[in-house]
Gaussian input, Z-matrix of N, CA and C with variables (Angstrom, degrees):
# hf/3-21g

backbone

0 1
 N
 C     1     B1
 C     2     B2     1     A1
 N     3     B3     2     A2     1     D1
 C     4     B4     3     A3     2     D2
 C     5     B5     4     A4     3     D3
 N     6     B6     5     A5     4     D4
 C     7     B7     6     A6     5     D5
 C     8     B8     7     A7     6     D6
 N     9     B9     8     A8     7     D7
 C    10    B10     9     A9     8     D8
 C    11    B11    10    A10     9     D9
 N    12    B12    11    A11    10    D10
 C    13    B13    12    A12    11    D11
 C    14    B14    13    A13    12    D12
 N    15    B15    14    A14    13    D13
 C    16    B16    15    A15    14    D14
 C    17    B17    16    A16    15    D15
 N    18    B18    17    A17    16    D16
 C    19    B19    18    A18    17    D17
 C    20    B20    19    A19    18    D18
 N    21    B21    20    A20    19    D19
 C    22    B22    21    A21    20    D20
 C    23    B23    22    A22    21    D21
 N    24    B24    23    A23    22    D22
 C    25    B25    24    A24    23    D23
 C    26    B26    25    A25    24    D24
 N    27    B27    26    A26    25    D25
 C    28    B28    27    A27    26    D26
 C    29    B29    28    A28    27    D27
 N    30    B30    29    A29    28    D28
 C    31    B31    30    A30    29    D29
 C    32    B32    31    A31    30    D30
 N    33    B33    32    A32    31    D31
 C    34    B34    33    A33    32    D32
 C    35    B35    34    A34    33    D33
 N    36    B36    35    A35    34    D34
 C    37    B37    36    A36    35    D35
 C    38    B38    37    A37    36    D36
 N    39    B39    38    A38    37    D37
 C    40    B40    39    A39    38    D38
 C    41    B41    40    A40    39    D39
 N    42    B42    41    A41    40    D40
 C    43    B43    42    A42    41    D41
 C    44    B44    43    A43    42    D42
 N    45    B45    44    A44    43    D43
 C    46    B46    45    A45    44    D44
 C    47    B47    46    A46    45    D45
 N    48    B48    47    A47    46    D46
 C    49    B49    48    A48    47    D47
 C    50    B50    49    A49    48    D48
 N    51    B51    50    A50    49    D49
 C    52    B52    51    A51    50    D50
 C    53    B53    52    A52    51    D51
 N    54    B54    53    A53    52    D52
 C    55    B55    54    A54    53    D53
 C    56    B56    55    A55    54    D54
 N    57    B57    56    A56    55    D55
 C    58    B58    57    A57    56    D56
 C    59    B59    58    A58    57    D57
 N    60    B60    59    A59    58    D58
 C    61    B61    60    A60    59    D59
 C    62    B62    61    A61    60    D60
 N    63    B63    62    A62    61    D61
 C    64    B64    63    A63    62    D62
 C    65    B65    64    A64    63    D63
 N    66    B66    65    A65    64    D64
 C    67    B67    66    A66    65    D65
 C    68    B68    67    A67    66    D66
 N    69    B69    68    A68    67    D67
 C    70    B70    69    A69    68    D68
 C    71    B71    70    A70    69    D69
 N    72    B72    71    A71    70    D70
 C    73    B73    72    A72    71    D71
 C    74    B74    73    A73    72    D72
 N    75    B75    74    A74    73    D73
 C    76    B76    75    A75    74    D74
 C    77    B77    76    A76    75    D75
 N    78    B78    77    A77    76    D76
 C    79    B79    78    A78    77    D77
 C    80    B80    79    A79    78    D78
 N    81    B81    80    A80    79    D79
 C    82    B82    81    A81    80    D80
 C    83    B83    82    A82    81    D81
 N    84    B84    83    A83    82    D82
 C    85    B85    84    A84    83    D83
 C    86    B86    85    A85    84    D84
 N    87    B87    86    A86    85    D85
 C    88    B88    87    A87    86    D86
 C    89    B89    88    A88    87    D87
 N    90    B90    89    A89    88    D88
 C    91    B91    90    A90    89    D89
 C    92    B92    91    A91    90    D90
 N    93    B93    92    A92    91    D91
 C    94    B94    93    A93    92    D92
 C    95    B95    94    A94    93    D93
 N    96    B96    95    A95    94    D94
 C    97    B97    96    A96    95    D95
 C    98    B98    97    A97    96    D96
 N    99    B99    98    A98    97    D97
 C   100   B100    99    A99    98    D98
 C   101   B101   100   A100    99    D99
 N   102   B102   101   A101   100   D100
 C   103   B103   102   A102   101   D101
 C   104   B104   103   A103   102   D102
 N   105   B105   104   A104   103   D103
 C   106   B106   105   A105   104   D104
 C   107   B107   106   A106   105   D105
 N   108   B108   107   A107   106   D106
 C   109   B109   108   A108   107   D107
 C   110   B110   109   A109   108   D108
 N   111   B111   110   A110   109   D109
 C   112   B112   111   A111   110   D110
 C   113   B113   112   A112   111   D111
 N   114   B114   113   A113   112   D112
 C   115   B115   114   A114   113   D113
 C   116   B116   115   A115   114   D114
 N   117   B117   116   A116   115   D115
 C   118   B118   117   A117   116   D116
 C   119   B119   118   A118   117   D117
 N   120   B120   119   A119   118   D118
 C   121   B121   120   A120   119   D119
 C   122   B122   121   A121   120   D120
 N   123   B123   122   A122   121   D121
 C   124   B124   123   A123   122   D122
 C   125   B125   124   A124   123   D123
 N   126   B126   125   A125   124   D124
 C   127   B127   126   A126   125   D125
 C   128   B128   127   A127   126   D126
 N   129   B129   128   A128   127   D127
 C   130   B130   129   A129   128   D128
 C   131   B131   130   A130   129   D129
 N   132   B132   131   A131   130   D130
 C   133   B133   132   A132   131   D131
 C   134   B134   133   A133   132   D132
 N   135   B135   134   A134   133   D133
 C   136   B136   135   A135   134   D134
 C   137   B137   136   A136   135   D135
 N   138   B138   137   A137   136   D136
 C   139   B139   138   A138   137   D137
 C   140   B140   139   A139   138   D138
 N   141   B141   140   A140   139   D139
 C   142   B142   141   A141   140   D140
 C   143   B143   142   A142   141   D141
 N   144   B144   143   A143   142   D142
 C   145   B145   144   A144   143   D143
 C   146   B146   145   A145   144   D144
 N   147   B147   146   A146   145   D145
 C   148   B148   147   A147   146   D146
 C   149   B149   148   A148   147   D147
 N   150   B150   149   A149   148   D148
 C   151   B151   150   A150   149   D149
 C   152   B152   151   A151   150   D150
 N   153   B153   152   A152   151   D151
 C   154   B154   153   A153   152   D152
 C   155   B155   154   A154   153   D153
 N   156   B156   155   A155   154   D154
 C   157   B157   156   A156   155   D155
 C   158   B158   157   A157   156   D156
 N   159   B159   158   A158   157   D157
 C   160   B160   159   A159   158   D158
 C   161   B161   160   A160   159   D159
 N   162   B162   161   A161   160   D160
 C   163   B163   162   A162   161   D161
 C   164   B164   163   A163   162   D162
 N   165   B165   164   A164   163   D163
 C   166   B166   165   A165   164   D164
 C   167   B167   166   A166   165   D165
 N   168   B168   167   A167   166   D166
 C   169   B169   168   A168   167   D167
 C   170   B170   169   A169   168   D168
 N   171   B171   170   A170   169   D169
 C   172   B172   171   A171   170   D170
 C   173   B173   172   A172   171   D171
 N   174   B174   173   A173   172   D172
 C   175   B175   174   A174   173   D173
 C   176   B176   175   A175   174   D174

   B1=1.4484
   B2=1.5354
   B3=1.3544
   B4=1.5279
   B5=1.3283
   B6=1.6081
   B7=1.1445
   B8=1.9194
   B9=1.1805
   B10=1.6710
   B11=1.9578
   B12=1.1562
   B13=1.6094
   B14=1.2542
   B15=1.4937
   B16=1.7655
   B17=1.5452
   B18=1.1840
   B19=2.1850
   B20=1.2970
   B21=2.0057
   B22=1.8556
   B23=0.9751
   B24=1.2095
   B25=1.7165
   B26=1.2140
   B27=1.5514
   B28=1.8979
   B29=1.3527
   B30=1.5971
   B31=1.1026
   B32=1.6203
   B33=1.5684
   B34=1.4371
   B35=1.9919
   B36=1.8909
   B37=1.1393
   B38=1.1024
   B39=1.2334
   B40=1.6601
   B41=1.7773
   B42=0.9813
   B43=1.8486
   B44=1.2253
   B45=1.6318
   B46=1.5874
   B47=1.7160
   B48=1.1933
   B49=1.6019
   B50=1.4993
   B51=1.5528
   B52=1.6907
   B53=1.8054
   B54=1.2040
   B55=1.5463
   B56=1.6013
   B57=1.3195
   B58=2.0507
   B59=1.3503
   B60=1.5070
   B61=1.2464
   B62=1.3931
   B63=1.7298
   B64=1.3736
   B65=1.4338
   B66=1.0107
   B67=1.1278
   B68=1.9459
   B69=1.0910
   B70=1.0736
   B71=1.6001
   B72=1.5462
   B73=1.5819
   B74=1.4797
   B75=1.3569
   B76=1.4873
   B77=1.0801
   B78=1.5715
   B79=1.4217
   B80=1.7994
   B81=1.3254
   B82=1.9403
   B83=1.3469
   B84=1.6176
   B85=1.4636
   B86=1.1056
   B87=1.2085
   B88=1.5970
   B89=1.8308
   B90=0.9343
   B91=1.7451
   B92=1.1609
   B93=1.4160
   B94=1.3219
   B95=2.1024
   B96=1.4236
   B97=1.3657
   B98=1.8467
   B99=1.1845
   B100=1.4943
   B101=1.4300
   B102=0.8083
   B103=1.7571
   B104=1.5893
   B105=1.3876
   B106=1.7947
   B107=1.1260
   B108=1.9584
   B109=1.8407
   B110=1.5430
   B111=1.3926
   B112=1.2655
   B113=1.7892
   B114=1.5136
   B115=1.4448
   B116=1.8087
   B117=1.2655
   B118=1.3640
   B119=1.8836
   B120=1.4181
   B121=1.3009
   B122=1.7356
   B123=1.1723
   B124=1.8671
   B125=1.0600
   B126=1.1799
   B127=1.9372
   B128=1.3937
   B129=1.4222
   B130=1.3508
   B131=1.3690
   B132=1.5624
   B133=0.9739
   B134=2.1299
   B135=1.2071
   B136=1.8305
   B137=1.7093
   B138=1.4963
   B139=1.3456
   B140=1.4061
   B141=1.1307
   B142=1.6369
   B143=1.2532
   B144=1.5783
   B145=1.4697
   B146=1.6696
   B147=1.1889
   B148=1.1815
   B149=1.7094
   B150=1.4593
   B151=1.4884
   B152=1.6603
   B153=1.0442
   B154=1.3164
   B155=1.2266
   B156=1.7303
   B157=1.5582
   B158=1.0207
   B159=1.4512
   B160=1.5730
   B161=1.3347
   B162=1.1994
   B163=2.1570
   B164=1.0547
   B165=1.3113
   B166=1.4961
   B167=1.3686
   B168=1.0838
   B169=1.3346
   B170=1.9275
   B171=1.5969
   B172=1.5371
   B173=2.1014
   B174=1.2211
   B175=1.3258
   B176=1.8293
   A1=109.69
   A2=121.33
   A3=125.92
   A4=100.37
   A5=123.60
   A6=125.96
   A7=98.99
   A8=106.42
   A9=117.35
   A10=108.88
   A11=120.15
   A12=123.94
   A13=102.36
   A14=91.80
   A15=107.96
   A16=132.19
   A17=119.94
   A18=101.69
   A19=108.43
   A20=108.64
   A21=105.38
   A22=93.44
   A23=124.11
   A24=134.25
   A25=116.08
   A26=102.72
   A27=114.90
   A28=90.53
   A29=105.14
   A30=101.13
   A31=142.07
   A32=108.12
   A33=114.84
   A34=93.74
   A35=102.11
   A36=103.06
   A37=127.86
   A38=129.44
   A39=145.75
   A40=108.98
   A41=108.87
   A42=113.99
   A43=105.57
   A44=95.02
   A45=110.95
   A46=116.53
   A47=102.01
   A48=92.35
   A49=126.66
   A50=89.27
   A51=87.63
   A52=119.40
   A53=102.51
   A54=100.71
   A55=104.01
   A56=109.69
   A57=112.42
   A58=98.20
   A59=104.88
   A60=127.42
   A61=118.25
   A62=138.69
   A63=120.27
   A64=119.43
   A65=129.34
   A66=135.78
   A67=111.64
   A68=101.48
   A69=125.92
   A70=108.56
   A71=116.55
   A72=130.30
   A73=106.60
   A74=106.47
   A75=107.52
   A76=126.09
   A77=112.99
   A78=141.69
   A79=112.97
   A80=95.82
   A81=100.05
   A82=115.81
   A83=101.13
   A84=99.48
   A85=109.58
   A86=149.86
   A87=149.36
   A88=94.55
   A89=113.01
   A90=136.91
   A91=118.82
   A92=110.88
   A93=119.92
   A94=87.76
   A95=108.53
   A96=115.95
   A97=110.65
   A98=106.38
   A99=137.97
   A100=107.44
   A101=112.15
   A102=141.56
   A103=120.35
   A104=131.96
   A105=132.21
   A106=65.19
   A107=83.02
   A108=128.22
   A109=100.11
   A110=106.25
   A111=102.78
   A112=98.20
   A113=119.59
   A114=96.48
   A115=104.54
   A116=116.33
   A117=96.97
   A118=94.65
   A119=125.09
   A120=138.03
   A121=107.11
   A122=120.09
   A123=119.75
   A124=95.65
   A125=140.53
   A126=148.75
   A127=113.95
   A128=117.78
   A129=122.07
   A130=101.93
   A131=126.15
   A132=129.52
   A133=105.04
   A134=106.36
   A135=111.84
   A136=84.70
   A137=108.40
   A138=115.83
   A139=133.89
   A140=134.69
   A141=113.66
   A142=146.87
   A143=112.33
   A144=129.06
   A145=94.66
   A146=118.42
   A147=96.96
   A148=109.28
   A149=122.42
   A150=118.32
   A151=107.57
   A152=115.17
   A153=113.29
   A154=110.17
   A155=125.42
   A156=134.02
   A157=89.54
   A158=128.55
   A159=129.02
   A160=113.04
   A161=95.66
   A162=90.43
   A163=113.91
   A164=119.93
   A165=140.99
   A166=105.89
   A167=152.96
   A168=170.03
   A169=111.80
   A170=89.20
   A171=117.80
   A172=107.43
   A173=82.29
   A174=120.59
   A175=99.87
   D1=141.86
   D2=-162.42
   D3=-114.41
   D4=110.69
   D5=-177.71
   D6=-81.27
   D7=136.35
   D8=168.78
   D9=-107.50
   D10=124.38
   D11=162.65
   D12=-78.80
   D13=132.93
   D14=153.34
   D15=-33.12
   D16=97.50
   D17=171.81
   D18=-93.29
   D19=32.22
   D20=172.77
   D21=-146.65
   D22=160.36
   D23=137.47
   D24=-152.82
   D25=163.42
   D26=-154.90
   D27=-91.69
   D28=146.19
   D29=167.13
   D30=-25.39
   D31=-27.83
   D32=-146.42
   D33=-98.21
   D34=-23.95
   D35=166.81
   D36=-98.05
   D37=3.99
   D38=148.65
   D39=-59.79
   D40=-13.33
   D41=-171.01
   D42=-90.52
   D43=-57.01
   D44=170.02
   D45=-53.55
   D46=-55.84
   D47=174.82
   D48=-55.23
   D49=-41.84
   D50=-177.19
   D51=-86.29
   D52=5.80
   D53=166.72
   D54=79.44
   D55=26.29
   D56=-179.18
   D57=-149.21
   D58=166.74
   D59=-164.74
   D60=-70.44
   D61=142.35
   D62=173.01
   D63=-50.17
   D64=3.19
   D65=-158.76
   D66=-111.02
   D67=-27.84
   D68=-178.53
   D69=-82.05
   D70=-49.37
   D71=164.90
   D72=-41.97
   D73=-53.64
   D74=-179.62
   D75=-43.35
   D76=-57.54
   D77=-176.03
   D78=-58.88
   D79=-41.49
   D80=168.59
   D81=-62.00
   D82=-45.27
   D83=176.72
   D84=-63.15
   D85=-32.76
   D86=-141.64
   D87=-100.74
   D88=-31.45
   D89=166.46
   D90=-51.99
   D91=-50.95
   D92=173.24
   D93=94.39
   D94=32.84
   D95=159.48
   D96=-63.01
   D97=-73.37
   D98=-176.82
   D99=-105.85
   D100=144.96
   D101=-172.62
   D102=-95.37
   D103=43.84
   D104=-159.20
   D105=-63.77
   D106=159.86
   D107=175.73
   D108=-137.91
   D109=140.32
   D110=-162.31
   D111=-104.67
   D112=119.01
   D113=-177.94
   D114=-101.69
   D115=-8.58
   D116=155.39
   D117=-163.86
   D118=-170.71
   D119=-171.26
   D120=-44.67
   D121=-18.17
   D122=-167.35
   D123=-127.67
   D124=-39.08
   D125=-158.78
   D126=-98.71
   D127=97.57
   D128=167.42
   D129=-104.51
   D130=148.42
   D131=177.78
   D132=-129.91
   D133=150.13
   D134=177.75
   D135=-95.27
   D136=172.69
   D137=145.94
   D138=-100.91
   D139=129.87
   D140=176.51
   D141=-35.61
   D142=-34.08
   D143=-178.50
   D144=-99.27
   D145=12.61
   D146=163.76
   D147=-111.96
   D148=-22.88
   D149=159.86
   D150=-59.16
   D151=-41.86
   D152=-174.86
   D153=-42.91
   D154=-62.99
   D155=175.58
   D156=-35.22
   D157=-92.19
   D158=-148.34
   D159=-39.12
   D160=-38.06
   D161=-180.00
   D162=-53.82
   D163=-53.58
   D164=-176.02
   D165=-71.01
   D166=-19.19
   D167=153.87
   D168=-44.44
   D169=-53.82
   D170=-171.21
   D171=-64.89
   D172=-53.49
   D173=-164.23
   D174=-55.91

């Protein structure tokens, strides 16, 4: 069986990963922390390698 990684996640699992509040996701984005992409009117998506930087950024 061929495991595939994510190159998205929803806001709500970007929070979860990063150990902070949805609210906080927002606020990076609004920062110009993270980069959302809008794939239609309800669905924003982060990219993975781009939480990744920030960790490493943090760190």
């Amino acid at each position: 069986m061929e495991t595939t990684q994510k190159r998205y996640y929803r806001a709500k699992e970007v929070a979860e990963f990063l150990g902070i509040a949805l609210s906080t996701v927002w606020l990076y984005a609004k920062q110009g922390k993270l980069t959302p992409k809008k794939l239609s009117s309800r669905v924003t998506v982060f990219e993975v390698s781009e939480m990744n930087s920030l960790i490493q950024s943090i760190e």
